[in-house]
C-alpha positions in Angstrom: 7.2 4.0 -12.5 7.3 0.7 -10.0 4.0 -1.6 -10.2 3.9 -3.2 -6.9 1.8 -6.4 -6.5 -0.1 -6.5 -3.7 -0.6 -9.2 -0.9 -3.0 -8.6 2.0 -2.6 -10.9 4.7 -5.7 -12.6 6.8 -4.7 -15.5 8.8 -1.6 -16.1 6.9 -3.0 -16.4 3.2 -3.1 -14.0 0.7 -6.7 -12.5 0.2 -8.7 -9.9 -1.2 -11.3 -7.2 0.3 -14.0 -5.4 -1.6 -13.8 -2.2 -1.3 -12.5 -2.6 2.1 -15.4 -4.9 3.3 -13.8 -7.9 6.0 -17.5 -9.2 5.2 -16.4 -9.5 1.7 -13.3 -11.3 2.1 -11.6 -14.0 -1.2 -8.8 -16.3 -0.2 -6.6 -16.3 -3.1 -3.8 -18.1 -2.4 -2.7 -19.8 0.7 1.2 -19.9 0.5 2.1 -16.1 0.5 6.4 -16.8 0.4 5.5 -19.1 -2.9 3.0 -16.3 -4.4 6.2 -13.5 -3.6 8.1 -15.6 -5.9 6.3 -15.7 -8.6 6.3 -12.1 -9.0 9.8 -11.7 -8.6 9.6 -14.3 -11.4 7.1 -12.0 -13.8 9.9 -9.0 -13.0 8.6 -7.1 -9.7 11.3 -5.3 -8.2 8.4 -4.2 -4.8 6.0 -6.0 -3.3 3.4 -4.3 -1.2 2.1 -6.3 2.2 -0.4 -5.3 4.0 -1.5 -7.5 7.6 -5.0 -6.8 7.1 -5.9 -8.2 11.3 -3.2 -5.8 12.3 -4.7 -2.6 10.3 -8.2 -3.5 11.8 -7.2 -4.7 15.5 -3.5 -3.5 15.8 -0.5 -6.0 16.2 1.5 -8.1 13.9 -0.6 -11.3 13.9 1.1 -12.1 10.4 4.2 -11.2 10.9 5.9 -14.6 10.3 4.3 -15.2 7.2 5.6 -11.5 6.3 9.4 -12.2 7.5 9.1 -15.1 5.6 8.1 -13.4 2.6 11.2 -11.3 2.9 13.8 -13.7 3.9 12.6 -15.6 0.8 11.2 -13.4 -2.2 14.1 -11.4 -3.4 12.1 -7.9 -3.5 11.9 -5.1 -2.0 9.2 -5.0 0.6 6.9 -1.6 1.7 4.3 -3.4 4.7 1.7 -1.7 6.5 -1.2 -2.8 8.8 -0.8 -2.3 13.0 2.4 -0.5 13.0 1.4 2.1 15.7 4.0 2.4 17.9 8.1 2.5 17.5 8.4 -1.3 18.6 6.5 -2.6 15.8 8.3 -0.6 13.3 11.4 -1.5 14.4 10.8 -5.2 14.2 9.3 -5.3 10.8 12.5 -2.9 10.0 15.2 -5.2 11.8 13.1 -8.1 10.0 14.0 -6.5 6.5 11.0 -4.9 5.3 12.3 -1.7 3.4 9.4 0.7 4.1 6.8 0.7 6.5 3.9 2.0 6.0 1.8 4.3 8.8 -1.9 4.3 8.5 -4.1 4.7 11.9 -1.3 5.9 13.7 -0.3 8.9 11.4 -3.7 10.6 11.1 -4.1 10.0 15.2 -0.9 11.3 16.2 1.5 13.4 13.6 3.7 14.0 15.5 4.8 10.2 16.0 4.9 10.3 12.7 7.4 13.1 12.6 9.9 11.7 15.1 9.8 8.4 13.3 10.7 10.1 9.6 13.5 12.0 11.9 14.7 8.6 12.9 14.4 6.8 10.0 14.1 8.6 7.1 12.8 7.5 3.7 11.8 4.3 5.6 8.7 5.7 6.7 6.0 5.7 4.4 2.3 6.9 5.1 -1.1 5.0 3.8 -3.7 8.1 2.8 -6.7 5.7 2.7 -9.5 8.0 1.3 -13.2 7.6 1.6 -14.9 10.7 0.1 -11.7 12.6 0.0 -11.8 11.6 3.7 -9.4 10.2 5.9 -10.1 6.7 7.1 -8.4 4.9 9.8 -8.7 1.2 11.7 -7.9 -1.3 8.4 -10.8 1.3 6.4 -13.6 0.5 9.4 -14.2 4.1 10.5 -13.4 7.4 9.1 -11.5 10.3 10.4 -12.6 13.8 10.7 -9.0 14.7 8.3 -9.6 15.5 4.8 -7.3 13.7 2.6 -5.4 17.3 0.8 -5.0 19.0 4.2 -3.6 15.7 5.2 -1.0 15.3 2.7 -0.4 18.7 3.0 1.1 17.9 6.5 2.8 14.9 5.6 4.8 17.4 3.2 5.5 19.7 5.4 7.3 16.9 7.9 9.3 15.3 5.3 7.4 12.4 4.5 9.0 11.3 0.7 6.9 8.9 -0.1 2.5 8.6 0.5 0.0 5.0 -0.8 -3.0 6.7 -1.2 -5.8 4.5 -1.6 -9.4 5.2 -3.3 -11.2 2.7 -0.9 -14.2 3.2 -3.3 -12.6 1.7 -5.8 -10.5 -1.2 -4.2 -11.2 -4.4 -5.2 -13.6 -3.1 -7.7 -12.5 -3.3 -10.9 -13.3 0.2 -11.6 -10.2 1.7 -12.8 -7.7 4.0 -10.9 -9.1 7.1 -9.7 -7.1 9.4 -12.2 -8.1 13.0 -11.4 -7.5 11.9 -7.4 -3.6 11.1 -8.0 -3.8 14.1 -10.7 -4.6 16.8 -8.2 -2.2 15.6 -6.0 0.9 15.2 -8.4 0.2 19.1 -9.1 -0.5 20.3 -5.2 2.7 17.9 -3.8 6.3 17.0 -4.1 6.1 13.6 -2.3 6.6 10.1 -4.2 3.3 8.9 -4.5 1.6 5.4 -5.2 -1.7 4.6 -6.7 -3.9 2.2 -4.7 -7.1 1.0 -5.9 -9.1 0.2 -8.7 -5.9 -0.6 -10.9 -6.9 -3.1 -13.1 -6.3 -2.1 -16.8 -2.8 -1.7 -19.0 -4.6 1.9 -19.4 -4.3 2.8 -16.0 -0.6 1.9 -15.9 0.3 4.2 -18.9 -2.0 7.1 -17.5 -0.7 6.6 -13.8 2.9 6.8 -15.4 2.0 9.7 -17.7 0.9 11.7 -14.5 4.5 11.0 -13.3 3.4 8.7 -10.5 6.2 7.0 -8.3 4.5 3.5 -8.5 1.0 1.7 -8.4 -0.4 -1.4 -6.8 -2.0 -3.7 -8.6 -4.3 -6.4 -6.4 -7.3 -8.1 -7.3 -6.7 -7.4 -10.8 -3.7 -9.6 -11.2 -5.8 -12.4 -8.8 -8.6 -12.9 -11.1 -6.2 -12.6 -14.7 -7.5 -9.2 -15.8 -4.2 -7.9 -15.9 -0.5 -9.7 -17.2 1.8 -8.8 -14.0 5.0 -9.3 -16.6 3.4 -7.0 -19.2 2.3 -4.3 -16.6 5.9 -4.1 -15.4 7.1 -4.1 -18.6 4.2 -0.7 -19.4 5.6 1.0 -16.6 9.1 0.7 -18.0 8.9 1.9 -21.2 
């Protein structure tokens, strides 16, 4: 299993939301391309971006800071936040950002999402943000009438390999990951899936891998110290 520390960009520095709350907003480090390093450093192989003004407003108000990131950091990089049309994709993809991830513009219009997995394959990853097993859309600020299992269900069935599903209840909360969430869906899909939210323990990494997850994120966990990047890699390993 791949742990994939997380950087969420606001205004070009690396924050944290709670529980998806712009109100509730920590600046955690303000040089992003240094911050990439270091987990390269502590033995990431992924790093997971996510433009936090383009998931609420649309756009790529970050991406310099992001193409930095890549040009610089070594990993592999999965982004998401405002890619909603074909443009965007390509210039994160043309930039060098391995996977994109589709949010807002999947659970609006699946059938974009469809052409663009015909186009580019295992490139195209979808965010499955869930608030009360519901869809939510717009960087978390309204929620969608999908429900997350008939969702994913869809996503399957147009060849989308790999889903971040998110359990906006529990990110940035310290709360642990969601296990019987990313349970039910290991048994109902065939997809790659990766835990979002609420990661925060050595626990969750060992039962996140026992459920045969493809990766997990780990965020404000590794911010505040609660969890050893290095040794969390090295859990996932084993």
């Amino acid at each position: 299993m791949f742990v994939l520390p997380a950087i969420d960009l606001f205004e070009k520095k690396a924050v944290r939301l709670y529980k998806g709350e712009y109100s509730k907003m920590t600046v955690y480090n303000e040089d992003p391309p240094k911050l990439a390093s270091a987990f390269r450093e502590a033995g990431a192989e992924w790093l997971h971006i996510v433009d936090l003004e383009g998931a609420k407003c649309g756009g790529t108000p970050n991406f310099d800071i992001a193409a930095k990131i890549v040009r610089t950091s070594g990993l592999s990089i999965e982004l998401g936040g405002g890619l909603r049309d074909e443009e965007t994709i390509l210039r994160y993809l043309d930039a060098g950002v391995n996977r994109v991830i589709l949010g807002t513009a999947a659970a609006n219009n699946l059938n974009f999402v469809s052409d663009m997995v015909a186009k580019y394959g295992e490139a195209i990853a979808v965010g499955v943000d869930l608030r009360d097993g519901m869809v939510a859309v717009k960087g978390w600020t309204e929620t969608s009438g999908l429900s997350g299992m008939d969702f994913c269900k869809s996503l399957q069935e147009i060849g989308v390999r790999t889903v971040i599903c998110t359990d906006i209840a529990r990110d940035g909360a310290m709360a642990g990951a969601n296990r019987a969430l990313y349970g039910e869906l290991q048994a109902a899909f065939s997809m790659n899936f990766i835990a979002s939210g609420g990661v925060s323990t050595l626990d969750d990494i060992r039962a996140l891998k026992e459920l045969g997850l493809y990766g997990a994120i780990i965020g404000k966990a590794y911010y505040t110290g609660a969890i050893d990047l290095k040794e969390a890699i090295l859990e996932a390993a084993k």
